[in-house]
C-alpha positions in Angstrom: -96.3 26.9 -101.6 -96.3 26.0 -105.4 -93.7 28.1 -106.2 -91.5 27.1 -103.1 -92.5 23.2 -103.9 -91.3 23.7 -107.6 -87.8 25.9 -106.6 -86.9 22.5 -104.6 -86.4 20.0 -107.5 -84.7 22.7 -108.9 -82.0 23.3 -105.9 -81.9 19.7 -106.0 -80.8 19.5 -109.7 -78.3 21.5 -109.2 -76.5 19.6 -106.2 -76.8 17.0 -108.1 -74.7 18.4 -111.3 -72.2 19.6 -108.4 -70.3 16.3 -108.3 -70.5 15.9 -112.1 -68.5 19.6 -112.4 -66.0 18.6 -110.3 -65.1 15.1 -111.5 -64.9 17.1 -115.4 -62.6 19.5 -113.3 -60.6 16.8 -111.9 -60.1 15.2 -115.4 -59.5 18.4 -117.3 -56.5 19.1 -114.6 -55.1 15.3 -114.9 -55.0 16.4 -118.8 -53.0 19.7 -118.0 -50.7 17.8 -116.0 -48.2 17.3 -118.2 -48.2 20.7 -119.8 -47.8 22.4 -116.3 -45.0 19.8 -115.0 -41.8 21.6 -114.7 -38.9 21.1 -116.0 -36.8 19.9 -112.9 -39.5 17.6 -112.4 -39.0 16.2 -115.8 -35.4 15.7 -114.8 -35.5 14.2 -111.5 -38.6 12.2 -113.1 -37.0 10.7 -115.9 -33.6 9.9 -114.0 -35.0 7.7 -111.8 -36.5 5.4 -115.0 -33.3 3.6 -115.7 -35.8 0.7 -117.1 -37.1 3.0 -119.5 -34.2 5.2 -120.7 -32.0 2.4 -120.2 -34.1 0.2 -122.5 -34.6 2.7 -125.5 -30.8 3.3 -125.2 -30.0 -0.6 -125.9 -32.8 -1.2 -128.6 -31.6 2.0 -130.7 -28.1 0.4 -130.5 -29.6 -3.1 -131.8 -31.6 -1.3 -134.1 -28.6 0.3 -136.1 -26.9 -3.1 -136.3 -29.7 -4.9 -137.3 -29.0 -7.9 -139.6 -25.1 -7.3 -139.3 -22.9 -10.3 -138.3 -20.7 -8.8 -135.5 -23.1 -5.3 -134.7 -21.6 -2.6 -132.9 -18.5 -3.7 -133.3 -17.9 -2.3 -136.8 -17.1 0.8 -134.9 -14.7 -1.2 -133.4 -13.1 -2.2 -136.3 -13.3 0.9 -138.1 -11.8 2.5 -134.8 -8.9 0.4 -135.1 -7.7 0.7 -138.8 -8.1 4.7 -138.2 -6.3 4.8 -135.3 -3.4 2.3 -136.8 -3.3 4.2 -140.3 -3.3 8.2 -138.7 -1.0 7.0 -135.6 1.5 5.4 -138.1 1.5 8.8 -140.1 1.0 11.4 -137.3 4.1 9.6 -135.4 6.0 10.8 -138.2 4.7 13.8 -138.5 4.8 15.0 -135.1 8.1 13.4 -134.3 6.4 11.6 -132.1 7.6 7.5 -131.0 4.7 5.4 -132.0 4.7 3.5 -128.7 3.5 6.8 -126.5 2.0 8.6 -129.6 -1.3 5.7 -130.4 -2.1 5.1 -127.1 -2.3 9.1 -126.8 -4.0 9.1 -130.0 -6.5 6.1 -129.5 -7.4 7.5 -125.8 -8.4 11.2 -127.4 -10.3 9.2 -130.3 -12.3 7.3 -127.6 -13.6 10.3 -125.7 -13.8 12.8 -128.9 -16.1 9.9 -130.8 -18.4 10.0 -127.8 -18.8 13.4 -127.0 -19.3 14.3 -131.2 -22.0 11.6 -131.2 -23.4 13.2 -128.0 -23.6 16.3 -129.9 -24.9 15.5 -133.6 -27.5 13.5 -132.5 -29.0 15.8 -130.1 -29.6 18.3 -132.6 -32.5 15.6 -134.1 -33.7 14.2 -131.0 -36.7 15.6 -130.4 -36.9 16.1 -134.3 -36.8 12.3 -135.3 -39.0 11.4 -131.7 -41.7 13.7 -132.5 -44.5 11.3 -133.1 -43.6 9.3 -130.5 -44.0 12.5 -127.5 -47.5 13.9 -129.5 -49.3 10.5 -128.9 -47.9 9.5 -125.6 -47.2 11.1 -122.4 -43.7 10.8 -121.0 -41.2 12.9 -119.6 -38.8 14.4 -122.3 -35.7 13.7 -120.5 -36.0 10.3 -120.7 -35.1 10.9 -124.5 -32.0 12.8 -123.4 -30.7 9.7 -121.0 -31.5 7.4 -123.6 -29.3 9.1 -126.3 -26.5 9.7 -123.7 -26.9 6.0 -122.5 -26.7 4.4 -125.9 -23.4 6.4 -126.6 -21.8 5.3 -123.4 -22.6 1.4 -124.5 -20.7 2.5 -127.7 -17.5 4.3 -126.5 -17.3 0.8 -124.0 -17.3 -1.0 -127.1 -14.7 1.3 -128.8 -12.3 1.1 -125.4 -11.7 -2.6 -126.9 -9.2 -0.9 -129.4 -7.3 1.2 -126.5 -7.1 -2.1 -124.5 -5.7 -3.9 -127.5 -3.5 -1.3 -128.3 -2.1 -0.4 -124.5 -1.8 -3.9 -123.6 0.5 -4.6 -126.6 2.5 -1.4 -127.2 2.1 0.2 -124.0 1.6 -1.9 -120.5 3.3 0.3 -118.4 1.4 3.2 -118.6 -1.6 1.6 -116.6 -1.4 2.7 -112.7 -3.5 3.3 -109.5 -4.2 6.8 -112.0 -6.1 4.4 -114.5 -9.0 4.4 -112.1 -9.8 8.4 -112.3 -11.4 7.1 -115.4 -14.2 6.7 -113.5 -15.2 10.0 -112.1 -13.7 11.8 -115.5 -16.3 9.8 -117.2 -18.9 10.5 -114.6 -18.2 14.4 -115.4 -18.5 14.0 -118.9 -21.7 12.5 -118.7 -23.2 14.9 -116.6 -22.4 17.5 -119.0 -22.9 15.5 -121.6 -27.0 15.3 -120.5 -27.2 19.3 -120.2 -25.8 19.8 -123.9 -28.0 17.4 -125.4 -30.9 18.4 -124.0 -30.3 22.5 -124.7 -29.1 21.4 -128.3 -32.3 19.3 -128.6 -34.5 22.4 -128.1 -32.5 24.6 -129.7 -32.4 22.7 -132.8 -36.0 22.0 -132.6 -36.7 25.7 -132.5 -34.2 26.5 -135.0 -33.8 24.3 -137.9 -30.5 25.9 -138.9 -28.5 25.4 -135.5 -28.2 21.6 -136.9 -25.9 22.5 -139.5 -24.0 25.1 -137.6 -23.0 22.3 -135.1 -22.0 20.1 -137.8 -19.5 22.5 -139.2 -18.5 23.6 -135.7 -17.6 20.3 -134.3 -15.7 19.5 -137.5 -13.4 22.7 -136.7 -13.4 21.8 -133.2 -11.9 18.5 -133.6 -8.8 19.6 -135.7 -8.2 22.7 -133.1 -8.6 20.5 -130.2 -5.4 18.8 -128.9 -6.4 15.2 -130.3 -4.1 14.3 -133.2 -1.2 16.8 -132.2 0.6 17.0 -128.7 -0.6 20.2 -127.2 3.0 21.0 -126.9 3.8 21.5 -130.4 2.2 24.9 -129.2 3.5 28.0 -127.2 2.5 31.2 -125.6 -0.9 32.8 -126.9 -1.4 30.0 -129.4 -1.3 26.8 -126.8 -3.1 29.2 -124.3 -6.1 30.2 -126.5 -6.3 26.3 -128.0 -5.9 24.3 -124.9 -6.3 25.8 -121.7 -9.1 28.2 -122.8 -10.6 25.4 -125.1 -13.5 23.6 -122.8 -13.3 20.1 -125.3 -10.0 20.0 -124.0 -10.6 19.5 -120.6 -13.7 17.4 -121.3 -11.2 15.2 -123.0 -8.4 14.9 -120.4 -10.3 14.3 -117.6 -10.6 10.8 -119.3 -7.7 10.2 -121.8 -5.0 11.4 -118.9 -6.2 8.5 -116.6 -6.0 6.1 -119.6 -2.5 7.2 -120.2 -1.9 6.4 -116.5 -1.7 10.2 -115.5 -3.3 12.6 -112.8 -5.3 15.4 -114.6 -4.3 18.8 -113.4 -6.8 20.5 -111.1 -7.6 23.0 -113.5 -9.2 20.4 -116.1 -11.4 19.5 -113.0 -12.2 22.5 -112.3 -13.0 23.7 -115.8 -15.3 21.0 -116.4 -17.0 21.3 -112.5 -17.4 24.8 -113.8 -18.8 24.3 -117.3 -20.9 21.7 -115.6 -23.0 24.2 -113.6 -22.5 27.0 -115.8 -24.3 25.0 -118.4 -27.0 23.8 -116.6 -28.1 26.4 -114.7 -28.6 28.0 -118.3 -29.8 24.5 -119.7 -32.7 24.2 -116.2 -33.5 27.9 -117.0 -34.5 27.4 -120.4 -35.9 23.7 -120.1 -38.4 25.2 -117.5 -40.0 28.1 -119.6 -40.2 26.5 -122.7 -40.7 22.6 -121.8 -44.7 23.1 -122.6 -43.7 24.5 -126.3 -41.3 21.4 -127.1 -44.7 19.4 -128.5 -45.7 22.5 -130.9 -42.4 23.4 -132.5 -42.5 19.8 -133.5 
């Protein structure tokens, strides 16, 4: 009786620690959450926090015009007096008439400025936002529509100088066509979101991928049809340049709706392609190596 009177405090102590152990479990699995979280989560997560994304998009753009007079639109101005000084010379260069050449030039400029941005600054995004993911618990993408947000607020600032530029030189070139703008832009942002992020990790993982991208986009914007008509090329040459050159057809799925023309279907379907293509690669490796993106900071 002694012994069965002293096992029963005993069997008691234990129930008692019972809902201790699983409240620590509970917590320890609310602290794994966001480890475990997968990447399409992330995604779908951080798309649907405009007010957050959205917000960190427009103070980073106040931020880099801080204490300036007139802000973003320096890169306005400085839009305008390159696009003025190159379209005066590349006319004359190309043999091109200045009225159809800088509203061709100005409309590449627009759409090249955003996608380059797109691109050097993912390679530091998680780089430069490092301390801000260790001590607080967010989804990553949200850093990856913030970036792509703030350089859409941009380029609609820097479509000020194409406006200026068509409506004096050039008025009849806007059409019903003008509006494919929209979903061209629409395209380019969703691709814009899967580069950024899988440069992000990639240059987070590898140091070195940073400076190759700088040196690559730099050759890319002087083999892309920007400053020269595409048809100053034939045969092999146009065909390995333009058609089989993806910037291209990133880039006209905007600039020919600003010219007040129809993109062929094969610039749609190059960027529809490149589009899953990319993130198909881009959801692969976001999901197996999302948990790593805090340590190779």
């Amino acid at each position: 009786m002694t012994v069965g009177a002293q096992q029963l405090p005993r069997a008691g102590g234990l129930a008692s620690l019972a809902p201790q152990k699983a409240d620590m479990g509970t917590a320890a699995t609310s602290l794994l959450r966001p480890l475990t979280k997968s990447g399409l989560s992330d995604l779908m997560d951080g798309v649907l926090r405009p007010d957050l994304w959205g917000r960190l998009g427009w103070l980073e753009v106040k931020r880099r015009y801080r204490r300036t007079v007139i802000g973003p639109f320096w890169s306005v101005i400085s839009l305008a007096v390159f696009v003025i000084t190159i379209g005066t010379v590349g006319a004359s260069l190309w043999n091109q008439d200045v009225v159809e050449y800088l509203p061709y030039l100005t409309a590449g400029m627009v759409v090249w400025l955003m996608i380059s941005a797109c691109v050097n600054e993912a390679c530091t995004v998680f780089v430069a936002n490092a301390n801000l993911y260790r001590t607080a618990r967010f989804d990553f993408s949200l850093l990856i529509y913030a970036l792509v947000w703030r350089n859409l607020i941009v380029f609609l600032h820097q479509l000020m100088v194409y406006t200026l530029i068509v409506v004096v030189l050039a008025p009849h070139i806007l059409s019903a066509a003008t509006l494919l703008v929209v979903p061209g832009l629409l395209l380019l942002l969703i691709n814009g979101v899967w580069v950024t992020l899988l440069l992000g990790m990639l240059c987070l993982r590898f140091r070195d991928v940073q400076q190759l991208m700088g040196n690559v986009m730099q050759i890319a914007m002087l083999i892309t049809p920007i400053f020269w008509p595409l048809e100053q090329l034939k045969g092999a040459v146009q065909l390995a340049f333009v058609h089989f050159n993806p910037l291209y057809h990133c880039i006209e799925v905007v600039r020919a709706p600003l010219l007040g023309k129809v993109p062929t279907p094969g610039s749609y379907l190059a960027v529809i392609a490149i589009a899953l293509v990319g993130w198909a690669i881009t959801h692969l490796l976001f999901s197996r190596f999302r948990k790593r993106i805090t340590y190779w900071s």
